[in-house]
N, C-alpha and C positions, 0 to 999 in steps of 0.2 A: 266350278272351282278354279281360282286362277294358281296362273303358274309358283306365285311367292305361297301361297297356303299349303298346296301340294307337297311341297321341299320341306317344310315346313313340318308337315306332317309323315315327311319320309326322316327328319331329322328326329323327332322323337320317337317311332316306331325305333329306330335303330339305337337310341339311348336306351329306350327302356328295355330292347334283347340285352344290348349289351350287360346292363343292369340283373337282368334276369340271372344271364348265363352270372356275374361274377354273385352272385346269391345262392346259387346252386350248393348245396352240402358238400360237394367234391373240390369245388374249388377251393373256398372257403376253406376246408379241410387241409389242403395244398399249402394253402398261405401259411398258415399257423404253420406248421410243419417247416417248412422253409426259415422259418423265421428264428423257430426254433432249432434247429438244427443251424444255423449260421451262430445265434447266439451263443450256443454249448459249442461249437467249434473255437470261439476266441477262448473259452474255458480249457477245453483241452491240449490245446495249443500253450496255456501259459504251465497246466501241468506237465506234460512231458519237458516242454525246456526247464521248467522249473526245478521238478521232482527226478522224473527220467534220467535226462540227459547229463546230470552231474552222478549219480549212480550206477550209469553204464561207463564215464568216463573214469572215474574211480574205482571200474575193474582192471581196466589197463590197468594202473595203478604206477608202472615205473614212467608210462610216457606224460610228457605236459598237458601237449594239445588236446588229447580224446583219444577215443579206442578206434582203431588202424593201424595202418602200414601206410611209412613215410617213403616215397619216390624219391625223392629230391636231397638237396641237405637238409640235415635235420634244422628242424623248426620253420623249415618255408609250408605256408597254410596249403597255399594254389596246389603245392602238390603231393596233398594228405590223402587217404583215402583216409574217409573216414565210416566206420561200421559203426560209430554209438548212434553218427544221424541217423543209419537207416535204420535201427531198431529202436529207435525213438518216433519215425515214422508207421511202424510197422504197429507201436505200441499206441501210437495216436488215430490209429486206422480201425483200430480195434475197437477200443473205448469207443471212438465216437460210433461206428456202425451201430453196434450194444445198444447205447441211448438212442439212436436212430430208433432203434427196432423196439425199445421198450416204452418210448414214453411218445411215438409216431404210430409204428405200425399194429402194434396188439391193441392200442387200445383205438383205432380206424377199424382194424378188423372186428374188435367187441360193438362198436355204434353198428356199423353196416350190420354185422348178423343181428343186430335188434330189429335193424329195417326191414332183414330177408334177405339181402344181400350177401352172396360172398365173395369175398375177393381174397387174393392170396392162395387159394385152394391148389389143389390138385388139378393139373391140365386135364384136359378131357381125350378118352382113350381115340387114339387112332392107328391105322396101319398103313404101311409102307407100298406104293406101288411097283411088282415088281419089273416093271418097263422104265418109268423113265426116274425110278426113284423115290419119287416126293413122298415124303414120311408124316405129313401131316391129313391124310383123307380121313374123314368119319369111318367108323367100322359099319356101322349100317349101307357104306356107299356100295351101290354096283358098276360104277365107270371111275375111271380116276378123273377129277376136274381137270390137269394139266394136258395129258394127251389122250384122252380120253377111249382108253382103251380099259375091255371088260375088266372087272378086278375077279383073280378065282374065290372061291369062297362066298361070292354074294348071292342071296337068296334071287 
């Protein structure tokens, strides 16, 4: 085999992993997810400035700018505090995790448990070494992996 065939065939070997890996259920999965979730971001983003943030400003109600406390002379922006942004971000943080979680995560978590898979679950029990600490050992262990000193309680 010469040297150009070789490369050759180290060049598609490595196409077609890399192909493999991005066909993977999980990846694939990811994408979509990403995509969607960047998409509904420009969505909740136009509701909170839209919807929000003119109904928190119009609790102030006597001030112009928005709801805060002015620093400065009145009606200089730079030195506004202003609270309606941050409860417009707080309300934008909201929303979007929600749809995160409802229209990504439950239903990732509904395909994977058809496969057998689960993710999301409940961590798996462990105890706490009482030498050097580390709070992630299996309960079945009888050394700690870090310093490996007896753990009490193990069979």
């Amino acid at each position: 085999m010469t040297t150009t065939s070789t490369q050759a065939s180290t060049k598609a070997s490595t196409f077609a992993g890399f192909k493999n890996f991005l066909m993977r259920g999980d990846v694939v999965a990811v994408a979509v997810g990403l995509v969607v979730a960047l998409a509904f971001s420009n969505l909740v983003a136009a509701f909170t400035t839209n919807i929000i943030n003119p109904l928190v400003n119009r609790a102030q109600g006597r001030h112009p700018i928005a709801l805060g406390v002015q620093l400065g002379s009145p009606g200089n922006v730079p030195t506004f505090l202003n609270f309606g942004a941050f409860v417009s971000a707080i309300v934008y943080f909201v929303v979007f995790m929600g749809v995160v979680y409802f229209v990504i995560v439950v239903p990732f978590k509904a395909i994977q448990a058809r496969r057998g898979v689960t993710v999301f679950g409940d961590p798996t029990p462990a105890k706490t070494c009482p030498y050097c600490l580390a709070d992630d050992i299996p309960v079945a262990a009888s050394k700690c992996r870090f310093c490996a000193s007896e753990l009490p309680g193990a069979p």
